[in-house]
C-alpha distance (Angstrom), angle and dihedral (degrees) to the residues before:
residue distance angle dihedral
X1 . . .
X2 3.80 . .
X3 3.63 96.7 .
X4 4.07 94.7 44.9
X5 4.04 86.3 45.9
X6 3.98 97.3 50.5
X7 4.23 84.7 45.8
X8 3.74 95.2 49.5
X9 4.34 85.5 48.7
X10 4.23 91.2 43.5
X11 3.78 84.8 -125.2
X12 3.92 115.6 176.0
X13 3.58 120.2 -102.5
X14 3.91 95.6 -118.6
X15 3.96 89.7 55.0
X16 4.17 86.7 40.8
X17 4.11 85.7 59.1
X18 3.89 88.6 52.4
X19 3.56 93.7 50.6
X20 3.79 86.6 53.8
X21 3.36 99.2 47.1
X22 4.08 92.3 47.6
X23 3.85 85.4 49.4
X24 3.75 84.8 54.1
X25 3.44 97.9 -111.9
X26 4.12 134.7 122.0
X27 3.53 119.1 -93.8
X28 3.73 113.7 -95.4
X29 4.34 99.9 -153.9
X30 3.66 124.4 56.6
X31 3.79 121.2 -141.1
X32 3.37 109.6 -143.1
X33 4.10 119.7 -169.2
X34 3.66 107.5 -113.0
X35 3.76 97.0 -104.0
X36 4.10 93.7 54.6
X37 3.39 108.7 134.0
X38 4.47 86.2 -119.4
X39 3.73 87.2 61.8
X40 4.16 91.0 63.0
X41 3.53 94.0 108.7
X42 4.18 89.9 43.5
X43 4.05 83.5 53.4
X44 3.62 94.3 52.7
X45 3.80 101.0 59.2
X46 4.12 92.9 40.4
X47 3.74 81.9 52.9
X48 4.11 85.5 56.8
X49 3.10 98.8 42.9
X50 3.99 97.1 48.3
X51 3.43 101.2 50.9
X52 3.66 93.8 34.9
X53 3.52 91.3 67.6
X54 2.95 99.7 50.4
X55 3.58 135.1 144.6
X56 3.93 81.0 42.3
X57 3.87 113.6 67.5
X58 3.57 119.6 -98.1
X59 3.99 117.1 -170.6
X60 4.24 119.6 -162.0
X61 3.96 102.2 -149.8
X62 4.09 135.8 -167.1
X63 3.50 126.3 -129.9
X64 4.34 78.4 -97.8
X65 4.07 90.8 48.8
X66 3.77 91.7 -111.2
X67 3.68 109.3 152.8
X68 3.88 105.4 -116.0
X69 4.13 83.7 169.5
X70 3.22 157.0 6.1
X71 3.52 148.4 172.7
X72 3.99 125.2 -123.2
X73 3.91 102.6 -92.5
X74 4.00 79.7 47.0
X75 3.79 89.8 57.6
X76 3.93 92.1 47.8
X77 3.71 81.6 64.4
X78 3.69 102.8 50.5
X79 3.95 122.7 81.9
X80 4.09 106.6 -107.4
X81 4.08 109.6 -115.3
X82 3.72 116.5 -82.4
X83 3.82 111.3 -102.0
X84 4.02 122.4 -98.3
X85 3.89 86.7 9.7
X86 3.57 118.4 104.7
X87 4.11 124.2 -100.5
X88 3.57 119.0 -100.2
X89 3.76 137.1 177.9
X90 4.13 102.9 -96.4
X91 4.14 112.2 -121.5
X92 3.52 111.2 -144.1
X93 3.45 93.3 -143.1
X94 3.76 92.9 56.5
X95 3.16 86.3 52.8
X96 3.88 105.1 39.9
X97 4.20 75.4 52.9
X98 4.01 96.2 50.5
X99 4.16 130.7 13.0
X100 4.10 85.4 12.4
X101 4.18 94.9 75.9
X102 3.65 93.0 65.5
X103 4.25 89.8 47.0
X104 3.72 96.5 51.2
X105 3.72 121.5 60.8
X106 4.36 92.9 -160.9
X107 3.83 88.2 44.6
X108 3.84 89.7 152.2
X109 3.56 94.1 45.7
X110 3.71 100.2 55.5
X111 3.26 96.8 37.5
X112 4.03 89.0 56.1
X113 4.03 77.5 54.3
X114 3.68 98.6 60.7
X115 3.81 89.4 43.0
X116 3.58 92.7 57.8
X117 3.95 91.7 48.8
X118 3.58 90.3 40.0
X119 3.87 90.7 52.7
X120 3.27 93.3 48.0
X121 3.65 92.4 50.5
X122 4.60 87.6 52.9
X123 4.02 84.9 70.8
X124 4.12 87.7 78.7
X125 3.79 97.1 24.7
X126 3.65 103.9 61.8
X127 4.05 99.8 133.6
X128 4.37 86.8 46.1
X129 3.33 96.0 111.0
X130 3.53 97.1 179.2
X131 3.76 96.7 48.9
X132 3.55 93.2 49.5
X133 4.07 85.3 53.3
X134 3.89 87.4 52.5
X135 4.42 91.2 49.2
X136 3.96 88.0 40.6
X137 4.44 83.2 55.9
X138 3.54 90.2 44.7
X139 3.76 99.5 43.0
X140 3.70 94.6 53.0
X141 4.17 89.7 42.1
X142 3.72 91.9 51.8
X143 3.79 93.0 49.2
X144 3.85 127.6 -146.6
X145 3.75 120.3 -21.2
X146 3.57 116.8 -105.2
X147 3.54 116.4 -139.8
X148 4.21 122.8 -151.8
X149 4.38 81.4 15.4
X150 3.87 101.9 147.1
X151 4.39 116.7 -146.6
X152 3.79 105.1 -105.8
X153 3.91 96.8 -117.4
X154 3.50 143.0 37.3
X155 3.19 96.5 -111.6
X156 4.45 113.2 127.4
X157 3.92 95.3 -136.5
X158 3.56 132.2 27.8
X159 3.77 120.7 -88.0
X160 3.85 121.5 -154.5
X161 3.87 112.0 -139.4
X162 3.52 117.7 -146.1
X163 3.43 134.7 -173.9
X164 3.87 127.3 -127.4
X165 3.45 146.4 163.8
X166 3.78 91.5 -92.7
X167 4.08 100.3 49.5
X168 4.42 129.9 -73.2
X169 3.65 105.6 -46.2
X170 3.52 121.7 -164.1
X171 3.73 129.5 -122.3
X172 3.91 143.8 -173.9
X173 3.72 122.0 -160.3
X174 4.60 121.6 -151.1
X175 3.92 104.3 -176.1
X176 3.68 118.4 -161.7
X177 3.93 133.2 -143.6
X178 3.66 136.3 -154.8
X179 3.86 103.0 -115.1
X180 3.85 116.1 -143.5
X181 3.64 98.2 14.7
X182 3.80 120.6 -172.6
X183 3.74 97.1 -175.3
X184 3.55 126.6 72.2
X185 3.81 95.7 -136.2
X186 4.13 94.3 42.8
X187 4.16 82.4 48.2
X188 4.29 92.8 53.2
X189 3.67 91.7 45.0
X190 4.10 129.5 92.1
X191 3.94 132.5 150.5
X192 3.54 123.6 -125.2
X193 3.54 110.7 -145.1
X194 3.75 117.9 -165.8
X195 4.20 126.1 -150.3
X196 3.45 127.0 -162.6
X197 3.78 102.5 -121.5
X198 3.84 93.4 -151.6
X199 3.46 154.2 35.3
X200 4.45 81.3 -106.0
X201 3.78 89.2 62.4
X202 3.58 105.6 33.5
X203 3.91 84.6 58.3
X204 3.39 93.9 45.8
X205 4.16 97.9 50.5
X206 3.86 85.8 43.7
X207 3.89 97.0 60.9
């Protein structure tokens, strides 16, 4: 009855385990680490994709936007570890929330972005604490929605702005899913994939 009432609501699998276990039953989906041997086939495509995309950065992400990989021009864009402290995988929320402002000209605006994804996200994680942490961080950085607030260009999808050496180059991000998942950590993961969105940027990621 669980199982058949999580289905019917599309709830995740993670938050499907947790209804288990309150019922007092087992949980019904593994979560495997990403380098379980199971998880071969998983490895495969991210490998694809990764290196495929490159010499535009391509970012592997957990259901908690840690960076489990990423593919060289992905690495030119993360901040190097801090020396004599020890090396942890970067969260792209921590960093969207600290070294990140000074990278992306429309901060504010693509940070609102990820809010709205991430809120809309909450409705099936309600017992994720530490998601809900990450949205609460977010929300408050973002600041209060503005309601009738029209995007500043014409453009149909948001572009991130970054600043470079060379100028602001602009960007566009597609993020890919594993469809059908039957494991928990397969289900929370999805690669963000980011274009240049002109002749500018495409230049600029190909030097």
């Amino acid at each position: 009855m669980v199982l058949r009432l999580a289905h019917a609501l599309d709830v995740p699998l993670a938050e499907r385990n947790r209804m288990l276990t309150a019922a007092g039953f087992a949980p019904a989906y593994a979560e495997r680490p990403l380098t379980d041997v199971a998880l071969a086939e998983v490895r495969f495509v991210l490998d694809r994709l990764l290196h495929g995309h490159e010499p535009y950065p391509a970012l592997v992400l957990d259901a908690w936007y840690t960076v489990l990989e990423a593919n060289g021009a992905a690495q030119q864009l993360l901040p190097p570890p801090m020396p004599g402290e020890p090396v942890e995988r970067p969260n792209l929320i921590e960093l969207l929330l600290g070294p990140y402002q000074q990278l992306i000209v429309n901060w504010r605006e693509v940070l609102r972005d990820t809010r709205q994804r991430m809120q809309h996200a909450a409705s099936t994680r309600t017992g994720d604490a530490r998601f809900l942490d990450l949205l609460q961080r977010v929300d408050s950085a973002a600041g209060p929605f503005e309601a009738g607030a029209h995007p500043r260009t014409e453009s149909p999808v948001l572009l991130t702005q970054l600043r470079t050496p060379e100028g602001v180059i602009n960007t566009l991000s597609t993020f890919v899913y594993f469809g059908s998942a039957r494991d928990v950590t397969v289900e929370g993961m999805h690669v963000e994939l980011m274009y240049p969105a002109d002749a500018a940027a495409d230049r600029y990621f190909r030097r």
